[in-house]
C-alpha positions, 0 to 999 in steps of 0.5 A, a space after each residue: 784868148 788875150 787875143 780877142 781883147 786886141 782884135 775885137 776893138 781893132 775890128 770895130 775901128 775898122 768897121 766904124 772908119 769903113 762906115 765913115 769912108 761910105 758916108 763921107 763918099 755919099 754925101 760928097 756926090 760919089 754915086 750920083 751919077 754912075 752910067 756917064 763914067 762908063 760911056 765916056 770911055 766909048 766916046 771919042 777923042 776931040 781932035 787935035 790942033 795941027 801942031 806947027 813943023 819949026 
């Protein structure tokens, strides 16, 4: 039972540091845009410049 004074706080901290991480993501533009990551990956590379033979 001694247990439950230890792992109700900790889980509160942890549920107010994951709600924290979720807001700060938010306001900072994280899912702002999420179809343009998913297309870059079928996008081609821009070629290379010929690199000169010394």
């Amino acid at each position: 039972m001694n247990i439950l004074l230890l792992l109700i706080p900790l889980s509160l901290v942890l549920l107010v540091a994951a709600i924290w991480a979720f807001w700060r993501a938010v306001k900072g533009g994280q899912f702002e845009d999420l179809d343009t990551p998913a297309i870059d990956i079928l996008r081609d590379d821009p070629p290379r410049p010929p690199r000169d033979a010394d």
